[in-house]
Every structure is written in structure tokens, then in C-alpha cells.
C-alpha positions in Angstrom: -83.3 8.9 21.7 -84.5 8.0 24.8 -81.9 9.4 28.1 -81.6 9.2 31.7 -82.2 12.4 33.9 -80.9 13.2 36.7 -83.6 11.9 38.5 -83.4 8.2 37.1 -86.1 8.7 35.1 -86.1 7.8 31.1 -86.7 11.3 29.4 -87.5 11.1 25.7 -88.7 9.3 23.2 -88.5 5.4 23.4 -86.6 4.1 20.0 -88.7 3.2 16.7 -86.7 0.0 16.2 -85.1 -2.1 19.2 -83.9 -4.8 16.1 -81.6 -4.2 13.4 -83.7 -6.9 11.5 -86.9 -4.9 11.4 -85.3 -2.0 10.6 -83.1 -3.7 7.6 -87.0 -5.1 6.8 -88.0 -1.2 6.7 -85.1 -0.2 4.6 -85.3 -3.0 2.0 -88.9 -1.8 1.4 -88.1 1.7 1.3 -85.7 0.3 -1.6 -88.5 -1.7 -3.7 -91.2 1.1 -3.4 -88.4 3.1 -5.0 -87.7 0.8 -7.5 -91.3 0.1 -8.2 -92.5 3.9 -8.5 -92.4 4.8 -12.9 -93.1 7.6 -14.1 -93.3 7.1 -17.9 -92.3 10.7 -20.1 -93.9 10.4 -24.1 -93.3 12.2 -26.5 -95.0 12.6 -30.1 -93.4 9.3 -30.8 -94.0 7.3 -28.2 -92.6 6.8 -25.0 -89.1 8.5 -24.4 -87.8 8.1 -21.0 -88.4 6.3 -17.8 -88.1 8.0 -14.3 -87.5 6.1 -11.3 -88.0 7.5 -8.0 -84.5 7.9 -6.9 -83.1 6.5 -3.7 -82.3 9.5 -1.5 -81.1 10.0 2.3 -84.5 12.1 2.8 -86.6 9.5 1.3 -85.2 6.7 3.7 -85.6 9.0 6.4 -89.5 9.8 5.8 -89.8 5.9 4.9 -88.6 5.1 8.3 -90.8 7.6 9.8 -88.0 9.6 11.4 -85.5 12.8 10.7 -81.9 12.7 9.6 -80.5 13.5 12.5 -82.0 10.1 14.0 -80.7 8.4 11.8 -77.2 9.5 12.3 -77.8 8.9 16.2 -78.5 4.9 15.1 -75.9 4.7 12.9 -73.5 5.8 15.8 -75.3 3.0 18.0 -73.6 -0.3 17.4 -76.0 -2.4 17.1 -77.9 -0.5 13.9 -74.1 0.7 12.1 -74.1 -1.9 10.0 -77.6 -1.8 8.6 -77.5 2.2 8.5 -74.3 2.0 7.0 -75.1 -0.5 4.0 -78.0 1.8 3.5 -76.8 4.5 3.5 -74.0 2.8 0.7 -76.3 2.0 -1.5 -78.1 5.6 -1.8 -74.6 6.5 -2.3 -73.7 3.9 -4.9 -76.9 5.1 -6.9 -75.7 8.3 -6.9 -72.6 7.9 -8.2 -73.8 5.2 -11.0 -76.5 7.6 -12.1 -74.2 10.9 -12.4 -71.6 8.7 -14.0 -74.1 8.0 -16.5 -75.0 11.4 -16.7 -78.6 11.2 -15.4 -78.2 12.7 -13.1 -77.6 17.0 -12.4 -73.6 17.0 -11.5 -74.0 19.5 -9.6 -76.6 18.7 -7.5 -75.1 15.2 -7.0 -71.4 16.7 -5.8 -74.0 18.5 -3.4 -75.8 15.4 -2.2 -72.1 13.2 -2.1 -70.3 15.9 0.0 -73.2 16.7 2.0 -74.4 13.3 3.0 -71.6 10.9 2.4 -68.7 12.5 3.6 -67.2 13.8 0.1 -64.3 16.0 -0.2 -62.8 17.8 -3.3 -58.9 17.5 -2.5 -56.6 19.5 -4.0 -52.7 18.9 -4.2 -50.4 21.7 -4.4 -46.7 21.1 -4.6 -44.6 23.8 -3.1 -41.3 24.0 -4.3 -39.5 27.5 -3.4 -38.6 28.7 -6.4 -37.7 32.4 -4.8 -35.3 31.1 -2.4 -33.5 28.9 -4.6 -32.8 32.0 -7.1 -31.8 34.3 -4.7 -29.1 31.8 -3.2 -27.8 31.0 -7.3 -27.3 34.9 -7.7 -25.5 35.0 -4.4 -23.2 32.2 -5.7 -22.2 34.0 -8.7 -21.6 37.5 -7.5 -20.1 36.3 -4.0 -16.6 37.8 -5.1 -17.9 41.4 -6.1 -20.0 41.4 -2.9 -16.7 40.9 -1.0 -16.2 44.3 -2.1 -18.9 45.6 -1.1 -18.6 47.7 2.4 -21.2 50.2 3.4 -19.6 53.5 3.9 -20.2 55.2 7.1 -20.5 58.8 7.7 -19.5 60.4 10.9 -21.6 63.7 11.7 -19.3 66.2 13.6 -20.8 68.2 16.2 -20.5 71.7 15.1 
């Protein structure tokens, strides 16, 4: 990202797209390489499985010719968000359709979810406190033979 220095100068690197347009051109082609790339497994039988390259963060970001944290810096910019952002949606979409269908490693997509699309495992705990609410029942019911109850105190003489 190209920045002022102190100095007025422009320090940096000049952006790799100025448009949102060419860049959305980039991205749809990284998208149709992907889909076009087939890697055909056979067995004994015949053909068993197809392998499409899959769409990836890292893979958009070498297709664009730049590093992920670029990437995030044009995503923050306003005019790119929405074209990083529907990208960056449909990598995620594929992920989650293809570990949903189980081609996918579950693990290493959980990875890639939380890692690269903001995924969180939430969990809900409910507190209730069952300690307090035992010890105050139990006072209830002996609170006439605690009455009772004084503590004896012992005087010491001085010998």
C-alpha cells in the first residue's frame, strides 16, 4: 500500500488494481481456472473420482499476484470490500458445501473456516448455583436448632 512520509513523498508500492472491475475480472478467472483444472483418479475399473482444484484464500491470493495480508488491506479499502468480500464468500461457501458433503478433511476445513473466515466454536454454559441454593434449604430447616446454638467462651485467668 502505497503511504505518505513525512516528507510528502509517496513511500511504497503503488496498488496492483486502481478498479474494482479489473480486479472482480482477476478473481472471476481465478474462479474458472479452478473450475477447469481435473484431475481424473482410475482405478482397475475405470475412472473413480474427479478432483477439482479447490477454491482457496492462498490460491486467490497467488492468482492476484499478491499476499494475504494485501488482500486484507483492500478489503478494508472501501472501494475493493465488496469485490474482496463476495470472494472471499464464495471460497467460504465451497468450503462448507464440500465438508458438508464430506469431501472434504473436517478437520482441516474447521482450520481453514476459523482461520480465514472469522469462525468460532461457541459454547453455552448455564450456570445455575446449585451450592448456594442447598446451603440456604438446610439453613431453613434447622433455623430453630441453630437458635440454640451459642459458642461457649472460655475466660483464661491470669494465674
Amino acid at each position: 500500500m502505497t503511504t505518505m512520509s513525512k516528507r510528502g513523498r509517496v513511500e511504497g508500492r503503488p496498488k496492483k488494481f486502481t478498479d474494482p472491475k479489473a480486479m472482480s475480472d482477476k478473481i472471476d478467472e481465478y474462479f474458472k481456472w479452478c473450475d477447469e483444472q481435473k484431475e481424473v483418479i482410475y482405478s482397475e475399473k475405470g475412472p473413480v473420482k474427479i478432483l477439482y482444484e479447490p477454491y482457496t484464500v492462498s490460491g486467490l491470493c497467488l492468482h492476484l499476484d499478491m499476499d494475504r495480508v494485501t488482500l486484507i488491506e483492500y478489503e478494508k479499502d472501501a472501494v475493493f470490500t465488496h469485490t474482496v468480500k463476495k470472494a472471499k464468500m464464495k471460497i467460504e461457501n465451497w468450503i462448507e458445501k464440500k465438508s458438508l458433503n464430506g469431501v472434504l478433511n473436517p478437520t482441516v476445513s474447521i482450520f481453514n473456516l476459523k482461520n480465514n473466515f472469522g469462525w468460532k466454536d461457541r459454547t453455552e454454559v448455564e450456570t445455575t448455583d446449585a451450592t448456594e441454593s442447598k446451603y440456604e434449604d438446610w439453613l431453613k430447616k434447622n433455623q430453630e436448632a441453630l437458635k440454640d446454638i451459642t459458642p461457649e467462651t472460655k475466660k483464661i485467668k491470669d494465674d
